[in-house]
C-alpha positions, -999 to +999 in steps of 0.1 A: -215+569-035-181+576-017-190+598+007-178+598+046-141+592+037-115+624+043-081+636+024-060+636+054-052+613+075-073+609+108-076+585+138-103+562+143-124+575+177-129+545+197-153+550+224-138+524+244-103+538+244-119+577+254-138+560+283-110+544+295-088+576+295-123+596+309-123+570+341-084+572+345-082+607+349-101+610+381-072+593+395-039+606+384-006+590+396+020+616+384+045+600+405+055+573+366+094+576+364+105+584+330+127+551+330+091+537+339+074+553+307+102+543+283+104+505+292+065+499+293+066+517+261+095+499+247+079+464+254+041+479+242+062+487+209+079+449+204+050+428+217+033+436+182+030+399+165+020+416+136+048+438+130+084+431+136+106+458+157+139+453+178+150+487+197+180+468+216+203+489+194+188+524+204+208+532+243+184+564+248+150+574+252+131+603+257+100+613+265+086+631+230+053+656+223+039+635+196+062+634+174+069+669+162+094+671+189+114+649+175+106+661+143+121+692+155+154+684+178+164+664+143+166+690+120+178+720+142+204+692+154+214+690+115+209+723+104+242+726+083+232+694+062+198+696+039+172+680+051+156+651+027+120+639+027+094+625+001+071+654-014+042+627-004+057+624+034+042+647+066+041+681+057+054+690+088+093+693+078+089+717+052+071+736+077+097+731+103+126+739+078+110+765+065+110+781+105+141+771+109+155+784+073+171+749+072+180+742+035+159+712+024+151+689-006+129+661-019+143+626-021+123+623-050+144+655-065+182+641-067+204+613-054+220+617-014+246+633-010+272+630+018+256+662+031+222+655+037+201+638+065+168+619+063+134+618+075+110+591+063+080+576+076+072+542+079+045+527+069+046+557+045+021+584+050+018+594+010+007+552+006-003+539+039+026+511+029+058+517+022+085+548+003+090+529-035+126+527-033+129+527+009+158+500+007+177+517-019+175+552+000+187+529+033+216+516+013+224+548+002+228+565+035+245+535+048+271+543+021+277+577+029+266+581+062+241+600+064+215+601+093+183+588+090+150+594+113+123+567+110+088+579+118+073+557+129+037+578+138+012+551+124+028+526+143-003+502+161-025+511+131-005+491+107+007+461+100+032+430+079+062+456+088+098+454+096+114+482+111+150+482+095+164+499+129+196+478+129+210+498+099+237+520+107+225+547+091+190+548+108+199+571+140+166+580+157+130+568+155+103+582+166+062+572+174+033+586+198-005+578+204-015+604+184-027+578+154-034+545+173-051+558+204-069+589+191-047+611+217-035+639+192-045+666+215-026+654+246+008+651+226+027+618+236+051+600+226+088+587+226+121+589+208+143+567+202+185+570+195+212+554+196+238+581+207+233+603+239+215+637+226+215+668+243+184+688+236+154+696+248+138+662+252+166+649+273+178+675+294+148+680+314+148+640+322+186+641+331+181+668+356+157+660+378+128+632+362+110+669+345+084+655+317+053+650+310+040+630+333+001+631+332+005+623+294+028+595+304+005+580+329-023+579+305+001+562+282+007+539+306-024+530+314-038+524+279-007+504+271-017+482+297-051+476+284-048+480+250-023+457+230-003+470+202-019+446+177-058+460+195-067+482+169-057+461+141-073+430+155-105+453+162-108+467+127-091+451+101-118+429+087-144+453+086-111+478+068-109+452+041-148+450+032-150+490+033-114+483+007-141+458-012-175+475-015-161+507-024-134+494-047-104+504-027-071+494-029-059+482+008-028+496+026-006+485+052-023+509+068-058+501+086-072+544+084-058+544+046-065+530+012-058+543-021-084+550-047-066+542-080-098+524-093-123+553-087-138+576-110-124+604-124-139+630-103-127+607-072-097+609-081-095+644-081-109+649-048-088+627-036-055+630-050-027+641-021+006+647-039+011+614-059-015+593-046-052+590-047-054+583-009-086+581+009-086+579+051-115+554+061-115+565+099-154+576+098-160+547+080-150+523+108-169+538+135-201+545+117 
């Protein structure tokens, strides 16, 4: 019976991790500079042995809520080009450009043109793996220039990636605790880029050290104690037996598998654009 499994796309709820953010609260350093946050984040980021990321290239860093902040600065930033993302990616830039009346498109829906910009996940959220033809659309804006964002939200909860952030074309990237550390509600996280930008993320920090430091010092604290590879090391096994007894097909992704072997009625149920994709979360902790 598949039953306990969700559509979306949740976090797994580790006690451990809660009562480790529960004890830290009681004593809250909000003194953490932001250079502080970025570097301990930066080196919590490349310790991964299980995935392979090099942010030498990227000069600046900022402080980000989640990552709809960045998600946001991008495409006001690039309002006179159309914004491109897979109809399988996060909903949220359609809902964004839509807000902002930003002219957007599907990659799936046409070639890139010289006057469009990029946002695509990684792993992918419509697979828990990786965009079919990620390389090619990388090539592609290499060619013509156009800027890319790589989100990079599911970062810590997958795994066997490389991050391609020496392309030229790949300008920003983008990841938060929202997905590996269950922290959704308290909206952290970082961007990356490799030119100055001056927006809302960065001006505060320029000024006078202005962010948000109680959600960097839990950050902080759980990137201390918790490893990058943690939850993957913690989970995966019991991830590929769920995969196995319920006939799933495994992901890069250690909350998502897809469901291409169910039954019919599964499938249905399951379906989320153009993949059956079922979020194991609840069936890790129960």
């Amino acid at each position: 019976m598949i039953t306990n499994f969700d559509k979306g796309s949740e976090p797994i709820y580790n006690s451990e991790i809660h009562d480790s953010v529960n004890t830290m609260l009681k004593n809250v350093d909000w003194n953490i500079p932001h250079k502080d946050y970025v570097s301990i984040y930066t080196n919590w980021l490349q310790g991964s042995s299980y995935n392979s990321i090099d942010l030498q290239q990227f000069t600046y860093a900022s402080f980000s809520y989640g990552t709809t902040t960045a998600f946001s600065e991008f495409i006001s930033r690039h309002h006179k080009r159309t914004v491109r993302f897979s109809s399988d990616d996060f909903l949220l830039s359609k809902i964004l450009c839509t807000s902002y009346e930003v002219k957007y498109k599907h990659i799936e829906d046409g070639e890139i043109t010289k006057n469009d910009c990029v946002i695509v996940s990684l792993p992918f959220s419509g697979n828990g793996s990786m965009f079919p033809t990620f390389d090619t659309l990388l090539d592609e804006c290499d060619k013509l220039n156009v800027p890319v964002m790589i989100d990079g939200a599911y970062f810590g909860i997958g795994k066997d990636l490389v991050y391609p952030l020496d392309r030229q074309c790949v300008r920003e990237f983008t990841t938060s605790h929202s997905k590996n550390f269950g922290l959704q509600n308290l909206r952290i996280g970082i961007r990356y880029s490799k030119d100055f930008v001056d927006d809302a993320l960065n001006v505060p920090v320029s000024m006078a050290d202005v962010y948000n430091k109680l959600g960097a010092y839990v950050a902080v604290e759980l990137m201390r104690q918790y490893s990058a590879d943690w939850i993957i090391d913690k989970y995966w096994q019991s991830y590929e037996s769920i995969c196995e007894e319920y006939k799933l097909i495994p992901t890069k992704t250690v909350t998502l598998a897809l469901g291409d072997n169910l039954q019919q009625e599964y499938k249905e149920k399951f379906t989320r654009g153009n993949y059956v994709r079922l979020c194991v979360s609840k069936k890790l902790i129960t």
